[in-house]
Each structure stands twice: as structure tokens, then as C-alpha cells.
C-alpha positions in Angstrom: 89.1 98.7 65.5 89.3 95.8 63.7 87.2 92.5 64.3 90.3 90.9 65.7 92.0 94.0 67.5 88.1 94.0 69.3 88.3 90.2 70.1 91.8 91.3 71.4 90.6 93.5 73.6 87.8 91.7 75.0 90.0 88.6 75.7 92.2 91.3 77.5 89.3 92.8 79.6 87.4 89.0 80.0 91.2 87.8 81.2 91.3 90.7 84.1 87.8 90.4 84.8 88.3 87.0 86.2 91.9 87.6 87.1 91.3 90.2 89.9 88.9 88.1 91.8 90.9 85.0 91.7 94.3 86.6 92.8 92.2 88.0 96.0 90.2 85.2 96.4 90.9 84.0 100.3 92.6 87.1 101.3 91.3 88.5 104.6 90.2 92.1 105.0 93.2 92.1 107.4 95.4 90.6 105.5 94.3 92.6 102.5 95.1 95.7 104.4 98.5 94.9 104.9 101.1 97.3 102.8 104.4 95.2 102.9 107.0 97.7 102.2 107.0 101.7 103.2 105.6 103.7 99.9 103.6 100.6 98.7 100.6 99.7 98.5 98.6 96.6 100.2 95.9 94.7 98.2 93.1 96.6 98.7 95.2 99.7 97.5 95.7 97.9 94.3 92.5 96.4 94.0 90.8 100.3 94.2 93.4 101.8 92.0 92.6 99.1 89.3 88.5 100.0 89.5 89.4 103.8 89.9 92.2 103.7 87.4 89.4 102.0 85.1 86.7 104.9 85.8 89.1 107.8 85.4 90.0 106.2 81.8 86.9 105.2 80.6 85.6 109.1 81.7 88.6 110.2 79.7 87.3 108.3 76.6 83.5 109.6 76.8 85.3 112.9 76.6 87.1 112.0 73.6 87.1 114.6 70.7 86.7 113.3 67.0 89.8 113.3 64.7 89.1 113.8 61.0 91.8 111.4 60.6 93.0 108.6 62.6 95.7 108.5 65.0 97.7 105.3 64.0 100.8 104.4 65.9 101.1 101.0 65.6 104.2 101.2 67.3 103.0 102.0 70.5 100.3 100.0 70.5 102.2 96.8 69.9 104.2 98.0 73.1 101.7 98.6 75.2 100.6 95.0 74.7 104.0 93.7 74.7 105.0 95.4 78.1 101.7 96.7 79.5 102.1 93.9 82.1 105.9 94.0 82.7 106.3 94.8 86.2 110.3 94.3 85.5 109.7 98.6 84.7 108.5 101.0 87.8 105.1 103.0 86.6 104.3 105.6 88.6 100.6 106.4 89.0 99.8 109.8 89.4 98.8 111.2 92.6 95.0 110.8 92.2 95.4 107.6 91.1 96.8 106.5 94.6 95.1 104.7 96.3 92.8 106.7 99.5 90.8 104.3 101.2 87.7 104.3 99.5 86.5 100.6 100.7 86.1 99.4 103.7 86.8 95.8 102.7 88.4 93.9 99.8 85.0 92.6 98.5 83.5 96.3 98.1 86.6 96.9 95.9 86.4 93.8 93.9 82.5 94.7 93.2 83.6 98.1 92.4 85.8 96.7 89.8 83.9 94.1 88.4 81.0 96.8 87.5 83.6 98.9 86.2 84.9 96.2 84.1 81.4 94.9 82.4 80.7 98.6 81.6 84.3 98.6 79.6 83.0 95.2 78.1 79.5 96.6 77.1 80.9 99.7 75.4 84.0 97.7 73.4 80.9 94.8 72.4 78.8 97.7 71.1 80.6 100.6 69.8 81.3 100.2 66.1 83.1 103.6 65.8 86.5 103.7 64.7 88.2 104.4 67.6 91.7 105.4 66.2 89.6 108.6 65.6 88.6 109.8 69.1 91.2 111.9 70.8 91.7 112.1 74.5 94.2 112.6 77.3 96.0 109.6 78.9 97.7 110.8 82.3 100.9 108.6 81.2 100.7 108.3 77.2 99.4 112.4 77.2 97.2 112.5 74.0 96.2 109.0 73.3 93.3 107.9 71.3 90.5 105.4 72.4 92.0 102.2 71.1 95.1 103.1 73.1 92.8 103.8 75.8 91.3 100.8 75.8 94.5 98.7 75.4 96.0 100.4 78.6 92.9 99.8 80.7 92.9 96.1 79.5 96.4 95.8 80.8 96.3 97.7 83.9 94.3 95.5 85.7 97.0 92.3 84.7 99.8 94.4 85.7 98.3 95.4 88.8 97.6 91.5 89.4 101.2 90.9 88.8 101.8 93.2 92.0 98.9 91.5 93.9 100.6 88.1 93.4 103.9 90.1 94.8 102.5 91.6 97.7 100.6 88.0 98.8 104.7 86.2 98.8 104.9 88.9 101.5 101.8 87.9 103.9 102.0 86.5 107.1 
């Protein structure tokens, strides 16, 4: 990773750090319980899907398996930043990444996230490696390496405020 792919990325992760909070901010447990249509999910679904989401893929990148060469697709990467946020296209999480009821109130979740996030920021402000050449297993991209992986957690969390944003137009 390039210094200006890195800045990328932690402009990315710094936007969605303060993003999630503010899009919640005001939102009653109640209200944050709410799940406006049948198969979605209400805010504190999405709220402990992002900090999961962000566990599971960070996990998935200290499992990562060294390349000799890098994995370049420039392609895809420009994609994923291009549409990562589109919520114009259905994503389906997988089944574990649904959402289960881990919290038991929108502020637990948001803390969750948060110290998932600064441990993202930490390890993209330190790590020097190149990360093109750590292979790992996306559960939507399939073999993806760490840049990718990092790129798609940055994006997540925007997306997933997108929906947030959605689901409050819904609220009583």
C-alpha cells in the first residue's frame, strides 16, 4: 500500500468512525429496535453487523497467508471504492453476519464498533507490509487480499449508514 492508497483508507475508516455515531445519535433504544419492513433489519441490527462484520474481517486478515507475489487487481479495487457504498445494488450478508441480538442497547453496539474501528485504524497506521501480498478469504469477494480487505471494511460501515439513514425515514 502506497502512501496515498494508506491515507485513502484511513480517510475511509476516520469517515465511518464518526459517521456511525452521528447517524444514531438521538435514536432511542426503542426506536433503535424497530425493524421497518419483514426480513430487515432495525438500527441496532445494522449497527452490530457493522462492528461484527469489522471483527470477522479483520480476523480473516490476521489469518492471511503470504503471497510471493502480489495479488494486483486494480480493477476491482477501483470498484469496490466506486460502488462499496451504492445501496442502489442488494448485498446479501451471509448468515453469520446477520444480525442476533448481541446488545442490549444501541450505545453498547456503537462502543463495540468504535473499538473495532480504532483497532482497524492502529493496524492500517502501523503495518508497513505490502499488503497486496497477504492472501485471505472474503465471504463475498472469496480469495481477496488485505488491501481488498481493508477497502471493503472501510466501506461497509458507509454503506450500512446509507441503510441506517433509510430505516430512520421509516420511524415513528
Amino acid at each position: 500500500m502506497n502512501p496515498e492508497e494508506r491515507a485513502q483508507i484511513l480517510a475511509l475508516l476516520e469517515e465511518g468512525r464518526f459517521a456511525v455515531p452521528a447517524c444514531v445519535a438521538g435514536i432511542s433504544d426503542d426506536q433503535a429496535r424497530i425493524i421497518p419492513r419483514e426480513g430487515g433489519w432495525s438500527i441496532l441490527g445494522c449497527v452490530e453487523h457493522i462492528g461484527f462484520s469489522e471483527d470477522y474481517l479483520f480476523a480473516q486478515m490476521m489469518k492471511a497467508v503470504a503471497s510471493q507475489t502480489p495479488a494486483i487487481n486494480s480493477q476491482r479495487e477501483a470498484k469496490m471504492l466506486a460502488r462499496g457504498t451504492d445501496r442502489s445494488r442488494r448485498i446479501e450478508s451471509p448468515p453469520e453476519g446477520h444480525p442476533h441480538g448481541a446488545f442490549a442497547s444501541l450505545n453498547e453496539a456503537v462502543d463495540h464498533f468504535l473499538q473495532s474501528r480504532a483497532r482497524t485504524i492502529v493496524f492500517v497506521r502501523a503495518n508497513q507490509d505490502d499488503l497486496r501480498t497477504q492472501m485471505t478469504w472474503h465471504p463475498i469477494l472469496s480469495d481477496a487480499n488485505n488491501y481488498e480487505m481493508l477497502i471493503s471494511i472501510a466501506v461497509h460501515a458507509l454503506r450500512h449508514v446509507k441503510q441506517i439513514e433509510e430505516i430512520k425515514l421509516t420511524l415513528p
